[in-house]
C-alpha positions, 0 to 999 in steps of 0.5 A, a space after each residue: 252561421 258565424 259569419 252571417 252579417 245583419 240586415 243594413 239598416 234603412 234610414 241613414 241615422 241607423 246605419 251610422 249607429 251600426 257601423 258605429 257598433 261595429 267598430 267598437 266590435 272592431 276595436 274589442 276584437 283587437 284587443 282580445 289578441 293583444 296581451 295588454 289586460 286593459 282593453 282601449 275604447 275607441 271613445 268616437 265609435 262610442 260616442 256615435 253609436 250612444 248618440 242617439 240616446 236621449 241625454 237627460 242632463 243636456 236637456 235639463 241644462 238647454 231647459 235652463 238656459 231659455 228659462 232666464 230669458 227676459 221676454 218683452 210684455 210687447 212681444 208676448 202680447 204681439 205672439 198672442 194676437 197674431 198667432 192667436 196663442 196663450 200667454 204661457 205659450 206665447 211666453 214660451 216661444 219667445 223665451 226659447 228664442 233669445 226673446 226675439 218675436 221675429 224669430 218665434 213667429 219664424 219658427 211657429 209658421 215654419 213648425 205648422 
């Protein structure tokens, strides 16, 4: 029973992340045998296998960053015209998109 495997994951994301898991399992085997107290972490494997995970600093940090965009009065007011949107969000869309109207419109119709 020791040497039963797992069920493969079916979508590919999940696999990365168990076979990320696996060689971390991999690596921590190897050091159990060696003689050296301090076991190393494969730091990819790690990084792969938490990937996933949501990071609620770079979130905060990407938030931030659109948030000091300059939009133009214009461009708002094209975004609330033709896609028929709020001025907050229209306000919104531009700003994460470096304040080019092109762009957010872009993304809006490709997002519907």
């Amino acid at each position: 029973m020791a040497d039963e495997q797992p069920p493969v994951p079916a979508n590919a994301e999940d696999r990365k992340a168990a076979s990320a898991l696996a060689n971390l399992d991999d690596s921590h085997d190897d050091a159990g045998s060696s003689s050296s107290s301090a076991a190393p972490v494969d730091l990819a494997a790690l990084n792969k296998a938490t990937k996933g995970s949501s990071n609620v600093s770079a979130s905060a940090a990407s938030a931030a960053a659109y948030k000091n965009v300059k939009v133009d009065a214009a461009d708002v007011a094209l975004l609330v015209e033709e896609l028929e949107l709020p001025k907050p969000k229209a306000t919104e869309l531009l700003k994460r998109h470096e304040g080019d109207a092109v762009k957010a419109m872009r993304a809006y119709v490709a997002a519907a």
